[in-house]
C-alpha positions, 0 to 999 in steps of 0.5 A: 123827861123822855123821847118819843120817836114820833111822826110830826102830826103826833108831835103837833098833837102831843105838843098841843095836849101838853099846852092845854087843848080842850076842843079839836076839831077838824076834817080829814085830809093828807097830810093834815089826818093825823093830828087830830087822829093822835089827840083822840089816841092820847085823849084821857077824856078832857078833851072833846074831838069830833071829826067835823062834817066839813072843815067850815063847820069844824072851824065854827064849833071850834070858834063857839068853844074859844067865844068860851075861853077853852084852847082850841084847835082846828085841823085841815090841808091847804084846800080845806082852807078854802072851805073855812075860809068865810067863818076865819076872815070874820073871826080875826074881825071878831077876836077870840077868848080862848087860844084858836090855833088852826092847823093847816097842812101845805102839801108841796108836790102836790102830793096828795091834793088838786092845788098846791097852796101856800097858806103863807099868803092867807096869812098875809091876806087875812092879816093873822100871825102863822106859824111855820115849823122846819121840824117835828120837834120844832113843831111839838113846843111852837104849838105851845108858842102859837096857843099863847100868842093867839091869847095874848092878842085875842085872835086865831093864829094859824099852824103850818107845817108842810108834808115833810114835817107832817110825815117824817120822823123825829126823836121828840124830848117830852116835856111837862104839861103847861098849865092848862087854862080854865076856860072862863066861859062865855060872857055876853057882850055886843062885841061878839056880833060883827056889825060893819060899824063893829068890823070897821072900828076893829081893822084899826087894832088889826093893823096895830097888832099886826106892827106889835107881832112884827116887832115881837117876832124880830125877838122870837127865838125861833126867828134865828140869825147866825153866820156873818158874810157878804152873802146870805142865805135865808129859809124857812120851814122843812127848807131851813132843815135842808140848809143846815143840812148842806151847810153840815150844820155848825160847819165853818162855812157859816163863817162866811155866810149869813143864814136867816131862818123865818119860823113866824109871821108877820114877816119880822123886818126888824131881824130881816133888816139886821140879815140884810146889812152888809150883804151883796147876794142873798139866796132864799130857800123855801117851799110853794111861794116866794113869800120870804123872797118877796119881803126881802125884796120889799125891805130893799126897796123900802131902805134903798138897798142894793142887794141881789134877791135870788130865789123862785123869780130868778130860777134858783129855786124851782117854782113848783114842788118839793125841795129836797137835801140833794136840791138844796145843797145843789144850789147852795154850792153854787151860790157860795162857790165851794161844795156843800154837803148833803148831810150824812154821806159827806160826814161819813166820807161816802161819794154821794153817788155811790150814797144815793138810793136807787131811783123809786119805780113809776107807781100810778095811783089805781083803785083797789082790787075789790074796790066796790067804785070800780064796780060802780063804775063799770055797770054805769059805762055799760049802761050808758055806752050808747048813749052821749053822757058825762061823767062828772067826779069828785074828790075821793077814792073814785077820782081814779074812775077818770083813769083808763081803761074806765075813763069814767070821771071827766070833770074834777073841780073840788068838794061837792063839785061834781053835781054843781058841775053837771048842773052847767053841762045840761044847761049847755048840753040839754041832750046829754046824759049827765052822771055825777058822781059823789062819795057818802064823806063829801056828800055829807062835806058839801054835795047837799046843797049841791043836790038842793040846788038841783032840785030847787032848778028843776035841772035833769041829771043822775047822782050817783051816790057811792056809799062804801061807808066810810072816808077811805081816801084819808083812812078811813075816818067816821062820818055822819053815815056810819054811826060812829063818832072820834068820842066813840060815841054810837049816835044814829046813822043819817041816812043818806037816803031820806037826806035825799028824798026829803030834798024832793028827788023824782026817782032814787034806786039804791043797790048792790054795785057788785050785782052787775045785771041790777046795777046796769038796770037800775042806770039804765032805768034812771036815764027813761025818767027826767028830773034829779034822779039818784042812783045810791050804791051801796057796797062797803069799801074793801078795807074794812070788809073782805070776802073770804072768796077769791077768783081763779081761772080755769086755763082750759076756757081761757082764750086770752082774749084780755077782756077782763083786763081791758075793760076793768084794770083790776090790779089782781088781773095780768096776762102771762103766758097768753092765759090771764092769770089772778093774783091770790094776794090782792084778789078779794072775790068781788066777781066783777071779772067773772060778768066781764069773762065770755068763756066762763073762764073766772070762778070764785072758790073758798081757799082751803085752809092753809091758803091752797086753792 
């Protein structure tokens, strides 16, 4: 055996090569990305991995693979599972052959995403076990864990690990690969056809299985009860780390605490009732929703007992947001009336403030200098500043477009959301100019039906397709646009362009954004015609092509007037001294400052080598 330091969606996605995956599946999304990026990096070449178009269909390839009895996995955040949801409450209906196990990473915070999300209800309300793991190295062997449970029962299992499990670091001890199981293929029967008749008999064994997984989880070693006490507290996920952490792990303060760790649903109230025994108070420390407080309180009720649930509804733990080691330890010393610790500062003996790391400047998130959306952007607002428009956006790189000084993106609902959204507007707001605007990844995720329906209403609109060639909000993974597949395999490119015009658009214009004079003219050209009109810009995004000009100002015609500033919030732009001034790092030569600049003051030049200008 050996240790690996690993981040925890590699520790998810060597845990599930180790436990016999054959099929993954998924669509990129933090903090969920790097799993299935990790499984295509480890890939010997048994295991087919395809970065799905959306994450419904990437749960239905996975689903035809398990009908055929291979280990399967899907990949998604928290929002993804809003997309697949439709194809997953059937197929717990339905049953599986092979192990489904889907990975649904929670992002408390939220950090990266529109919603904070606790995949814990889904759990409850599609009646399917989950699985939440406090750890990376819990996380590498309880995959194995959900693989073999899903087996054993026939359906999905869902995998939650939260951001904090998802990004920190640990040192995983690599174990020896379980033997992989030989899908058995696919045999036909009338039970892989869900019927009503079929759906109706089936919910009677779904309601069975879900009492025989309660129990089995009162048994489940990674359901851990400990400590004894009148008072307890219980946790689950990256929140129990942060518990142990206060309570200086095997610290004699557990000797008069309780301390309840859930790691797997359904809820286990067999261990939950042995917790509760003899206890007065009960703290509960979790992330998003008062999921484990909330079956405590129901276990009380049930067996009349008269114990005081703290946590969430009570205001001992916050409602939204992350929880963190300074947070846990705050509460638990004043839940149990003695100091807690926060883990490495106490045991060294150092002051906690003096410990404490300074607090992190204020960073709002902007688009990249060079960023061909802003280009896009501007040459729109130009083109349409006299007239009464909505812009509305969609999930991606250019949502910052709503930022100012653009202040381009009015609307932001979800994937695809942007043309559906501006399709209202014009019913209510015929005499608007309606801009929806779109990225190639979410268009080929869900903008198509969007555009269809468009087409298929006869509603006035302009789609602004931006096109930079990849997903670059998640890190830049292929899509069906770019030729390129997580097998590395070079099928042709689907071109955006004929997806369009064959659904029947009155006009589309394809052009250069970074071409500031062509760009306005195209928009205001697409505004004197009617119907569904397109505007595809097409530029690629900075990270994966940069120019080799960069612009500099020439001081002399500078009047400082911070128009180039103003208007395009470029990062690589600042005033000093009066003057405005370029920084060399971030500048990629994109030129949108020298259309904006008045005076003639911006050039772009070529640096010499040796990087002087």
């Amino acid at each position: 055996m050996s240790k690996k330091l690993l981040m925890g969606n590699e520790a998810i996605a060597l845990g599930a090569i180790r436990a016999g995956v054959s099929v993954v599946t998924g669509y990129p999304g933090t903090p969920s990305t790097e799993a299935l990026e990790t499984i295509a990096k480890n890939n010997d070449g048994s295991i087919y991995v395809e970065w799905s178009v959306n994450e419904k269909t990437a749960l239905e390839v996975a689903a035809g693979a398990a009908f055929a009895g291979a280990r399967v996995m899907v990949t998604m955040k928290q929002v993804g599972l809003n997309v697949a949801s439709d194809p997953l409450m059937s197929l717990n209906y339905l049953g599986v052959k092979g192990g489904m196990v889907i990975v649904v990473a929670d992002d408390p915070g939220p950090i990266s995403s529109q919603t904070e999300q606790d995949t814990r209800h889904f759990s409850k309300h599609a009646k399917l076990a989950l699985f939440d793991p406090s750890t990376p190295e819990e996380a590498y062997t309880m995959i194995a864990d959900a693989f073999a449970l899903s087996e054993k029962y026939g359906k999905p299992v869902l995998f939650r690990p939260t951001t904090r499990v998802c990004h920190s670091c640990a040192s995983v001890t690599i174990l020896k690969d379980l033997p992989k199981p030989k899908p058995g293929g696919f045999v036909k029967d009338p039970g892989w056809v869900i019927f009503p008749r079929l759906s109706y008999a089936n919910k009677f064994g779904i309601e069975e299985n879900l009492i025989k997984m309660s129990d089995g989880f009162s048994e489940y070693e990674k359901n851990i009860l400990t400590g004894k006490g009148s008072k307890g507290i219980a946790a689950g996920g990256v929140s129990y780390t942060f518990v142990r952490e206060a309570l200086n792990s095997d610290d004699k303060k557990l000797a008069d605490c309780k301390l309840l760790k859930i790691s797997a649903y359904p809820f286990p109230d067999k261990l939950a009732l042995k917790f509760l025994k003899g206890l007065k108070e009960v703290l509960v420390v979790e992330e998003l929703d008062p999921v484990i407080e909330n079956e405590l309180v129901r276990l009380c009720g049930l067996y009349n007992l008269k114990i005081k649930i703290l946590g969430k509804r009570s205001g001992h733990i916050q409602i939204a947001g992350e929880n963190s080691p300074d947070s846990t330890a705050k509460t638990i010393t004043a839940f149990l009336g003695k100091a807690a610790s926060s883990g490495k500062a106490a045991k060294a003996g150092i002051p906690e403030k003096q410990n404490a790391a300074p607090p992190l400047p204020v960073r709002p998130p902007v688009m990249c200098a060079g960023c061909p959306h802003r280009a896009s952007f501007f040459a729109v607002k130009e083109a349409a500043s006299k007239r009464k428009a909505v812009f509305t956006g969609d999930i991606g790189c250019y949502t910052l477009g709503n930022a100012a000084p653009l202040n381009m993106v009015d609307t932001c609902l979800c994937m695809g959301g942007g043309i559906t959204v501006a399709q209202g507007l014009k019913r209510v707001e015929p005499d608007t100019v309606h801009f929806a605007f779109i990225g190639d990844s979410t268009f080929f995720h869900s903008g198509i039906t969007g555009v269809v329906n468009a087409v298929y209403n006869q509603t006035d609109i302009i789609i602004v397709i931006l096109d930079n060639s990849t997903t670059a909000m998640t890190g830049n993974q292929p899509h069906p646009g770019m030729g390129l597949t997580m097998m590395n395999g070079k099928p042709a490119k689907i071109s955006i362009e004929k997806i369009v015009r064959a659904a029947g658009v009155s006009a589309l214009i394809k052009v250069d954004p970074f071409n500031q004079r062509a760009a306005r003219n195209a928009a205001q050209w697409l505004m004197g015609l009617k119907g569904v009109r397109v505007l595809l810009f097409d530029a690629p995004c900075i990270t994966i092509s940069k120019g080799s000009k960069k612009a500099v100002i020439n001081e002399s015609k500078c009047n400082g007037c911070t128009v180039c500033l103003k208007k395009l919030g470029c990062p690589a732009i600042s005033i000093e001294s009066g003057k405005a001034k370029i920084n060399s790092a971030l500048c990629t030569g994109c030129g949108i400052c020298i259309d904006v600049c008045a005076t003639g003051a911006i050039k772009c030049k070529t640096p010499a080598k040796g990087g002087k200008k």
